[in-house]
C-alpha positions in Angstrom: 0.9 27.5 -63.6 3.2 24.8 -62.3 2.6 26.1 -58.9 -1.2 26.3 -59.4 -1.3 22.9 -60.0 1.2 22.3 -57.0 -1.1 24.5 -54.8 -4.0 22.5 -56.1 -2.4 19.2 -55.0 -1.7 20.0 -51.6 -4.9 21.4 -51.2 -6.2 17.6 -52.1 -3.7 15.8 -49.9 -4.6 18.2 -47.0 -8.1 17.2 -47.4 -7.5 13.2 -47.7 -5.7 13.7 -44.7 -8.0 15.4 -42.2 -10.6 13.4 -43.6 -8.7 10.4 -42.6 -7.7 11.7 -39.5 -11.4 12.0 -38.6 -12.5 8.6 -39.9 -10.2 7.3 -37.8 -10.7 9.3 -34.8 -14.5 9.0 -35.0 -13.9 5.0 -35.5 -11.9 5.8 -32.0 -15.3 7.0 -30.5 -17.2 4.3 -32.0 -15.3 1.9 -30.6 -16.2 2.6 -27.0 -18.4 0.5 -25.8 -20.8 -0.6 -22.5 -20.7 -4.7 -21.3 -22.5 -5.8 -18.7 -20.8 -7.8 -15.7 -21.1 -9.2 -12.7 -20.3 -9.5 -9.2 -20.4 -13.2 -7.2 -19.8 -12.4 -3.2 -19.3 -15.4 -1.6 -20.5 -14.8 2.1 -20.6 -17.5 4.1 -17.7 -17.2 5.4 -14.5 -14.6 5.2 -11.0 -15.8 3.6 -9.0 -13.5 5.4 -9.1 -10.8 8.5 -7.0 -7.8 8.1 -6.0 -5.2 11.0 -8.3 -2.6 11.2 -5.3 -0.3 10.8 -4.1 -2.6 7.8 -2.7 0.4 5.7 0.6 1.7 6.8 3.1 4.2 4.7 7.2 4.1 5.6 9.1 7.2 6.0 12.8 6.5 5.1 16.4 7.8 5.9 17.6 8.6 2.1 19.2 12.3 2.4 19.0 14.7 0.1 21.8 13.5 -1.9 20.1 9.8 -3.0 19.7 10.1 -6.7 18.7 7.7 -9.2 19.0 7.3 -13.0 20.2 11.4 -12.6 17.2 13.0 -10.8 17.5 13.3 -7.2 13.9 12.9 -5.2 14.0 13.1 -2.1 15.0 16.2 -1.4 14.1 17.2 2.8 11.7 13.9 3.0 14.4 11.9 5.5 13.6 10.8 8.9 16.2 13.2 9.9 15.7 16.5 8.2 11.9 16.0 7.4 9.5 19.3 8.3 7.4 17.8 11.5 5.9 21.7 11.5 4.2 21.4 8.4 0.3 21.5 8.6 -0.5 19.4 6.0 1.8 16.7 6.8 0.2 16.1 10.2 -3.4 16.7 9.0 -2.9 14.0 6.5 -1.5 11.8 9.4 -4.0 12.6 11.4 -7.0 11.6 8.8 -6.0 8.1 9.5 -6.8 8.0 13.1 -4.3 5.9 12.8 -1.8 5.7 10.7 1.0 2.6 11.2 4.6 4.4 9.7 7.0 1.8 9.6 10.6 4.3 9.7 12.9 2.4 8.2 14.7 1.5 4.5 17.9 0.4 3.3 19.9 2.6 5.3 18.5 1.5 8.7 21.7 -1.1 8.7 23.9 1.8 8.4 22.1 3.7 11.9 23.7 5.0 15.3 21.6 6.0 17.9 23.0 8.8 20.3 22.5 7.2 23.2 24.4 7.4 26.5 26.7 4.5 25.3 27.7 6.3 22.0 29.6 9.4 23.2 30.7 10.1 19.3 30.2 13.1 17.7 26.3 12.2 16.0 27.3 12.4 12.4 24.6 12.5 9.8 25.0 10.3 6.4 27.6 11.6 4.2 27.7 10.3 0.2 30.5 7.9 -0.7 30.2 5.6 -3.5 32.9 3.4 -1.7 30.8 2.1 0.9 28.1 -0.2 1.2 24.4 1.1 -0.1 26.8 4.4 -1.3 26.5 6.1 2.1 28.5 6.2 5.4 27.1 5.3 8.4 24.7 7.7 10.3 23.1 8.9 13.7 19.8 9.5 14.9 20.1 12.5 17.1 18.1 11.8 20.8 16.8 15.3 20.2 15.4 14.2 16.5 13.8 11.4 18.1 12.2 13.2 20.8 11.4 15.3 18.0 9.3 12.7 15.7 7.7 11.3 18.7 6.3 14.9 19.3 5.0 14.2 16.1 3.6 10.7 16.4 1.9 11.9 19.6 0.2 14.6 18.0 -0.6 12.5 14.6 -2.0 9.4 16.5 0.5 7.5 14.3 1.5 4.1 15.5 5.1 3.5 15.4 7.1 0.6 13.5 11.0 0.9 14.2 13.4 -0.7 11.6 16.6 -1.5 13.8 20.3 -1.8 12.7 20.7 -5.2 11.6 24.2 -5.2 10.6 25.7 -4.0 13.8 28.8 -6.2 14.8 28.7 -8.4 11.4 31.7 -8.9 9.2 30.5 -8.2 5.7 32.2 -11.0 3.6 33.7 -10.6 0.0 30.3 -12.6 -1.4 28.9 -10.4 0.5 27.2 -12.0 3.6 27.4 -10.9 6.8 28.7 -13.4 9.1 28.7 -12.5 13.4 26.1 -12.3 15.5 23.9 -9.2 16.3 25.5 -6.6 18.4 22.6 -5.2 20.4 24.3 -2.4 22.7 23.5 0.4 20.8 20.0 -0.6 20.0 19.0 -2.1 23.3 20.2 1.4 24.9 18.3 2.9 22.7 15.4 1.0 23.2 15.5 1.5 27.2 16.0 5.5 26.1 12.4 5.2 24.6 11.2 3.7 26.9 12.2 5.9 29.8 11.1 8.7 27.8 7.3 6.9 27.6 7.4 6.5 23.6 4.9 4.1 22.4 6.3 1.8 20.0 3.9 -0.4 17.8 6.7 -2.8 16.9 10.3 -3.0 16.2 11.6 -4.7 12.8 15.6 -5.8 13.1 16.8 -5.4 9.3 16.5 -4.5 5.8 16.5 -6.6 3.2 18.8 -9.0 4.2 16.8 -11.9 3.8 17.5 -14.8 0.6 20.3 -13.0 -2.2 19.7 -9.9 0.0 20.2 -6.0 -1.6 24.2 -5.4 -1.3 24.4 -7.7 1.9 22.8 -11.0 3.1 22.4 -12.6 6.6 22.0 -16.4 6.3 18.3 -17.8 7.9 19.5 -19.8 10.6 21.7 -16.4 11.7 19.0 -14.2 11.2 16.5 -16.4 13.3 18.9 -16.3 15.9 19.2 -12.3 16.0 15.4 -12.2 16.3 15.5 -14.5 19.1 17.9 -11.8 20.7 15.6 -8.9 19.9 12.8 -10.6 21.5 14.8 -11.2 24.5 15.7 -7.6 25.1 12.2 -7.0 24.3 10.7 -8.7 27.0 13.4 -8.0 29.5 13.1 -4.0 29.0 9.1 -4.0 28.3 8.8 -6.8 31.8 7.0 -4.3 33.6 4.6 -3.0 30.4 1.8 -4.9 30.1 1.4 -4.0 26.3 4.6 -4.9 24.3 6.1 -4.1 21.1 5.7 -6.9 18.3 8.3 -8.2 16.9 8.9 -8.0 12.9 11.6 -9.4 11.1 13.2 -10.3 8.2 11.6 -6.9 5.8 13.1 -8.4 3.0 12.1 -10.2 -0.5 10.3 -13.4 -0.2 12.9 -16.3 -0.5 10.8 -19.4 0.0 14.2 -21.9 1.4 14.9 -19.0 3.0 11.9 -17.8 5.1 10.5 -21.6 5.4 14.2 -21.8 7.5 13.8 -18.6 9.3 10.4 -18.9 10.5 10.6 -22.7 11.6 13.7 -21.3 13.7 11.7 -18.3 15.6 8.2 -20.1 16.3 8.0 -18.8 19.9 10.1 -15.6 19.2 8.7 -13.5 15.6 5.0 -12.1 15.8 5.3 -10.6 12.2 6.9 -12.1 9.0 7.4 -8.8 6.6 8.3 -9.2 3.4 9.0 -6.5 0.2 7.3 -5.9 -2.9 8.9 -3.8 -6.0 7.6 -6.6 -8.7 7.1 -3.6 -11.4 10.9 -3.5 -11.8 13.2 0.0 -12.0 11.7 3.3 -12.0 13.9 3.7 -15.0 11.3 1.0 -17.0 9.9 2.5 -19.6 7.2 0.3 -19.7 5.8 1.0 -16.3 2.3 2.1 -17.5 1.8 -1.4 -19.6 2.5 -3.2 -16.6 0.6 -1.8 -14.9 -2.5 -1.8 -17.2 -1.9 -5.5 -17.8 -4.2 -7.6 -15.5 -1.6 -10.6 -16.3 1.2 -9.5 -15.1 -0.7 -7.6 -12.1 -1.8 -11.7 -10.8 1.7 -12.6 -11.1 2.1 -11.1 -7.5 -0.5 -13.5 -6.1 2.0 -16.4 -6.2 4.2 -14.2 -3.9 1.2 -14.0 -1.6 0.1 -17.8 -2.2 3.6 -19.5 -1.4 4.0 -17.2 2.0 0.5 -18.0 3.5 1.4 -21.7 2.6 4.6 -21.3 4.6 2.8 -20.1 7.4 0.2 -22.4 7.3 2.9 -25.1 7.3 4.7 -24.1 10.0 4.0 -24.3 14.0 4.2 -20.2 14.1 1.4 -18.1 15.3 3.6 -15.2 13.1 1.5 -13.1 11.0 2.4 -11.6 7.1 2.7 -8.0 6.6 4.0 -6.4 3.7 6.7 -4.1 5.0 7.9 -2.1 1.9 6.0 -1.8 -1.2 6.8 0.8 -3.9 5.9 -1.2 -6.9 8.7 0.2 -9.0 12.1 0.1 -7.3 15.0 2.9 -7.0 12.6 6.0 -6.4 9.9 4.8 -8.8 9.7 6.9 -11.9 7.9 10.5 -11.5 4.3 11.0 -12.8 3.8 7.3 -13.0 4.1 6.0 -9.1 3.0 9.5 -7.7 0.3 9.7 -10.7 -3.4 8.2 -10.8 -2.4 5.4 -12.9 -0.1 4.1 -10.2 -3.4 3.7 -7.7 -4.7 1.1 -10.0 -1.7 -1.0 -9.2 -1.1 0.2 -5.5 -5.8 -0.6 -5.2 -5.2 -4.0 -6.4 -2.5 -5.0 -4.0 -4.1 -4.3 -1.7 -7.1 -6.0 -2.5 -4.8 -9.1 -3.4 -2.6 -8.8 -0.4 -6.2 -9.0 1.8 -6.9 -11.7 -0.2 -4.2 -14.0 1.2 -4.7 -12.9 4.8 -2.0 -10.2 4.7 -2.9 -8.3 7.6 -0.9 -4.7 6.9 0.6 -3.0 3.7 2.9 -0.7 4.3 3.5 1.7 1.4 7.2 3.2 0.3 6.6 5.8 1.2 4.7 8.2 3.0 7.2 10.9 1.3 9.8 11.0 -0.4 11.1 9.7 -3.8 8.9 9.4 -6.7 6.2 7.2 -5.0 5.1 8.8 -1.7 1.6 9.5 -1.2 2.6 12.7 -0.3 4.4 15.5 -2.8 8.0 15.0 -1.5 8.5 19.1 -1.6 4.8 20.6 -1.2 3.5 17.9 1.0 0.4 18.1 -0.6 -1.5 14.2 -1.5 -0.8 12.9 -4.6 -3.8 10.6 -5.8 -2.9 7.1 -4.4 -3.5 9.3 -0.5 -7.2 9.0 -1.5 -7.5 5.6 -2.6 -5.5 4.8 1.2 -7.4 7.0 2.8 -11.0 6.1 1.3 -9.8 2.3 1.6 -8.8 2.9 5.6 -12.3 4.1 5.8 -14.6 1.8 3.9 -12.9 -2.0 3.9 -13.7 -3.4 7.0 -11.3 -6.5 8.5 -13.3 -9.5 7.0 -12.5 -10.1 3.0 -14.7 -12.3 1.5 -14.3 -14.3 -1.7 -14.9 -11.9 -5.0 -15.7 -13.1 -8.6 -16.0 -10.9 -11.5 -17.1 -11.9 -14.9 -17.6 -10.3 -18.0 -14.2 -8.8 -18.8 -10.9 -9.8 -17.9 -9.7 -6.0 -17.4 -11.8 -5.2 -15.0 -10.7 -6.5 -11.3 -12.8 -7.2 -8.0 -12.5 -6.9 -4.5 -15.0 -7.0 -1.3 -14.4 -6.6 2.9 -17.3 -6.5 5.2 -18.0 -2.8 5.4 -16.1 -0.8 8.2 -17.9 0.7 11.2 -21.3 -0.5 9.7 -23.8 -3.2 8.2 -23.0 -5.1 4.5 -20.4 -4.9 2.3 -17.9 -2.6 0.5 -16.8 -3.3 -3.0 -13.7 -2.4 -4.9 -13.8 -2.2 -8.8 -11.2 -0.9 -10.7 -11.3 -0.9 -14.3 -8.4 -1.1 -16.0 -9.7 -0.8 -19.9 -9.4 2.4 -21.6 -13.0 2.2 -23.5 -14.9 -0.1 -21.8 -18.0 1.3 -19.7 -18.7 -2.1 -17.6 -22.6 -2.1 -15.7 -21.9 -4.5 -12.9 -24.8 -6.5 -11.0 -24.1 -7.8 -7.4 -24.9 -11.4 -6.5 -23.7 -13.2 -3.2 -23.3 -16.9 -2.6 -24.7 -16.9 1.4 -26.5 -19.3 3.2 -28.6 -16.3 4.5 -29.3 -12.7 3.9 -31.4 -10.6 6.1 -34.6 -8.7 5.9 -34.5 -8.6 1.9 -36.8 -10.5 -0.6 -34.0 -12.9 -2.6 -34.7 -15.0 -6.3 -33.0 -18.2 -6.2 -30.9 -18.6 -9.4 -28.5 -21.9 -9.3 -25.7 -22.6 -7.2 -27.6 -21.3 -4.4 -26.8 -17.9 -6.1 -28.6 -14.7 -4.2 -29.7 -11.8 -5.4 -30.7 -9.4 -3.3 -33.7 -7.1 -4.0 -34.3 -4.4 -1.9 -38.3 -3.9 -0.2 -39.8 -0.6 -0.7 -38.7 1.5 2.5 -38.0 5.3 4.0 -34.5 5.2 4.9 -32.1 6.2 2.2 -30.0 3.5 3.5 -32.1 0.9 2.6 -32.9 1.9 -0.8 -29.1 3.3 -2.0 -26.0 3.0 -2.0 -22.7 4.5 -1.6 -20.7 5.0 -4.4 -16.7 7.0 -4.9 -15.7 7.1 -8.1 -12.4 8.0 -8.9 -10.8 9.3 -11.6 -8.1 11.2 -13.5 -8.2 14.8 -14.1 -9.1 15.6 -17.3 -8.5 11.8 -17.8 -4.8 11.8 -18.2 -3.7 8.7 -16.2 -0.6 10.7 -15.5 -2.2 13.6 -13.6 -1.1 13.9 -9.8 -4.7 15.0 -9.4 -7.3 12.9 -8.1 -10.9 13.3 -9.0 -13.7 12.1 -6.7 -17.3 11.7 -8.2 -16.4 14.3 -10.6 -14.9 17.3 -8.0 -11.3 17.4 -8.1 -9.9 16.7 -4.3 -8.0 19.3 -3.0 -7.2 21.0 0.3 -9.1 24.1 1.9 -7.1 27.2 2.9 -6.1 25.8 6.0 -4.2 22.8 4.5 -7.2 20.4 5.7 -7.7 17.1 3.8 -11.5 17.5 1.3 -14.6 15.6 2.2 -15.1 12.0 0.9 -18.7 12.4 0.1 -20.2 9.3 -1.9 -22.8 10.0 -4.5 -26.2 8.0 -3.5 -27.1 5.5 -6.2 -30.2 3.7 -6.6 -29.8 0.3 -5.3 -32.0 -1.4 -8.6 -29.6 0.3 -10.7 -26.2 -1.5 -11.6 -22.9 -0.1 -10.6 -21.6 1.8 -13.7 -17.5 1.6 -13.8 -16.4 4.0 -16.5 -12.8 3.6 -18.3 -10.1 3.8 -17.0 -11.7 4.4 -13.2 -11.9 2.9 -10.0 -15.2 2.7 -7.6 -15.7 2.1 -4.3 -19.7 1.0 -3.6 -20.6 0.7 0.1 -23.7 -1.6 0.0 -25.4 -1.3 3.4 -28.8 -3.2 3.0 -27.2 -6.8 3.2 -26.3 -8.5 6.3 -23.6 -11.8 5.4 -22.9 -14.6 7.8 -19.4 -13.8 6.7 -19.8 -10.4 8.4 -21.1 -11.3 11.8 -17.9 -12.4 13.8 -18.9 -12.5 17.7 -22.2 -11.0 17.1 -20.7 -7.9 15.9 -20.8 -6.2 12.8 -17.0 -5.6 11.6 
């Protein structure tokens, strides 16, 4: 009887429970919701100008034997053991038409080239904790080189080549680098390359070497003076080239004493100022996710942004910022977070913000390898944050115009002139996991044309679209991205509701937009991210030289 009773009991508590558990999951549901927002476009006039080739992806030297926190993820993804054969890799190059690849990373300072001065066997990097960054020092192979410029050719990738900053320096106990720059090896290299006809976008002298440095620093006034020597040998062996190589320096973290110094030393020397952005923290961070989900901490990377353009601004240099190196989380990033969807709402928004600030390329760690490349480091296939590159290479155009979004303070806003055509293109990504948000477009212009407008105040427009025939002129072009199955760590990325994959013959899928009613506002579900090409307004912003950006 006693065990009736029991029975009985459990029975009851059983019941109480599930009941509960679908109060509270239905009180879940209920609490999704649908806002209204909206978009103020400022187009009189543009607040920045990327390069039309603005997105850029690095390609490293770690060897197999790089491991973090106990996983090792690099596996064959180095510059010198990397598959150059493999289909995908150069079709997902190739979809860039172009791609800038900065090669480079820490172990750049630790590079020999083979050339006809270094008659030493050419040694790869060997493991050993002892030395500086935990590696001996390398070589490039001439015939590896010949070999990724095969590559590059055939890719249409333009080249960005990190040299060996640390050749000839004394590395102190406090651990600066005192000397000056011993250019043989890299100036015989350089003349190698250019015997040989290699195009080379630009080349970079060091990594992260700049301010406190990572393991090793080169003081600013030292520094400026090495680039002054690169730019030197520059000229001397590119005399007879009419286009020459830029010249990039520090690639390190932003150090505002420091870079103030440097770049007020190189005015008539440095073309690009790079700096290096890993402001999630570790890969090891357990807390990557909330970080990235937090639109406070995301804006705390604008003051990075702000103080550089300032510096700039301030300064007698006609140098340009680039980002040089940007993984968000550093030592490898942390898998199925950085090489997850959730990782493009962080990697989107930098760019956006970077844009913002008149950063003119981002160059993402990495194009493989570790736990953040857009690539899979072993299969080669895209992991999600390829897409959002790829549709962003595509759709933002070089103009970025001042972007407003009100109505929730999760959901963030960015807009270019539209690439290769008329009006605008509009980033939204929403970063609230129950929030539907239906956005209406305004624009602050002095003119729009061939479109009936009502005047609201601050000389507010919004456009309305006249009845016409072209599809063009009555929709719009809308991506909509999204997480498979809506896990935010998937590695698959979904477009307008297809999941994006490659065809038999290892080709990147169709970007095809769905066509949207142009009355209708832009629905951003949760958690989601939406591109919307709107090609029925013409801005003053957008109209540099009499052509449309």
């Amino acid at each position: 009887m006693g065990s009736f009773f029991w029975l009985m009991g459990f029975c009851i508590w059983v019941c109480i429970f599930t009941f509960c558990f679908i109060s509270v999951n239905s009180e879940s549901v209920g609490r999704e919701k649908t806002v209204r927002g909206s978009v103020l476009i400022d187009g009189k006039s543009a607040i920045g100008r990327i390069d039309s080739d603005f997105i850029c992806a690095t390609l490293d030297w770690w060897p197999p034997e790089k491991c973090d926190y106990g996983t090792c993820s690099w596996d064959h993804a180095s510059l010198l053991n990397l598959d150059l054969n493999n289909n995908i890799f150069l079709n997902a190059v190739k979809a860039f038409s172009p791609l800038k690849i900065r090669l480079g990373g820490t172990l750049q300072d630790k590079v020999i080239y083979e050339t006809d001065d270094h008659r030493k066997p050419c040694i790869p990097f060997s493991k050993n904790t002892s030395e500086l960054f935990g590696f001996t020092e390398g070589c490039l192979p001439l015939s590896r080189w010949d070999e990724l410029n095969n590559f590059f050719d055939k890719s249409g990738a333009l080249v960005v080549f990190g040299l060996n900053a640390l050749s000839g320096k004394s590395i102190m106990p406090d651990g600066s680098a005192v000397g000056t720059w011993d250019s043989t090896n890299a100036e015989s290299f350089m003349r190698y390359t250019v015997k040989k006809g290699y195009p080379i976008y630009g080349w970079e002298l060091g990594n992260e070497l700049s301010g406190s440095g990572i393991g090793v620093r080169v003081a600013a006034d030292q520094y400026a003076s090495d680039t002054i020597s690169l730019q030197s040998i520059v000229q001397d062996i590119y005399k007879i080239i009419e286009a020459k190589p830029l010249i990039i320096a520090p690639g390190g973290f932003f150090d505002a004493n420091w870079f103030k110094e440097f770049i007020s030393n190189t005015t008539k020397s440095l073309d690009v100022v790079t700096h290096h952005i890993y402001n999630l923290g570790p890969g090891v961070d357990e807390h990557l996710v909330e970080k990235i989900l937090d639109p406070s901490y995301l804006d705390g990377e604008a003051d990075t942004f702000r103080r550089l353009q300032s510096t700039l601004k301030n300064s007698v240099t006609s140098a340009i910022a680039w980002v040089g190196e940007a993984g968000g989380a550093y030592n490898s990033g942390h898998n199925l977070v950085t090489n997850a969807f959730v990782f493009s709402f962080w990697y989107l928004d930098q760019l956006g913000m970077a844009s913002a600030y008149d950063t003119k390329t981002y160059c993402r760690q990495t194009l493989i390898g570790g736990n953040y490349g857009l690539l899979n480091t072993t299969t080669f296939i895209p992991n999600p944050d390829y897409y959002s590159a790829l549709l962003w290479h595509r759709l933002m155009g070089r103009n970025v115009l001042s972007t407003n979004f009100s109505g929730m303070k999760k959901m963030r806003a960015y807009a270019h002139c539209a690439k290769h055509s008329q009006g605008i293109t509009l980033l939204l990504i929403n970063l609230d996991s129950n929030t539907t948000v239906e956005t209406k477009v305004s624009f602050n212009s002095t003119r729009t044309l061939q479109h009936k407008h009502k005047s609201h105040s601050h000389r507010t427009k919004i456009i309305r679209l006249r009845r016409r025939k072209k599809k063009s002129e009555t929709t719009r072009e809308e991506y909509h991205l999204t997480a498979r199955d809506g896990n935010l760590l998937s590695q698959t990325m979904v477009l307008n509701g297809k999941i994006l994959s490659l065809n038999s013959s290892g080709h990147i899928p169709p970007l095809e937009p769905l066509y949207v009613n142009s009355s209708e506002p832009i629905t951003v579900a949760p958690f989601s991210i939406v591109f919307v090409h709107i090609s029925n307004v013409v801005l003053p912003a957008c109209r540099r030289e009499g052509t449309i950006d």
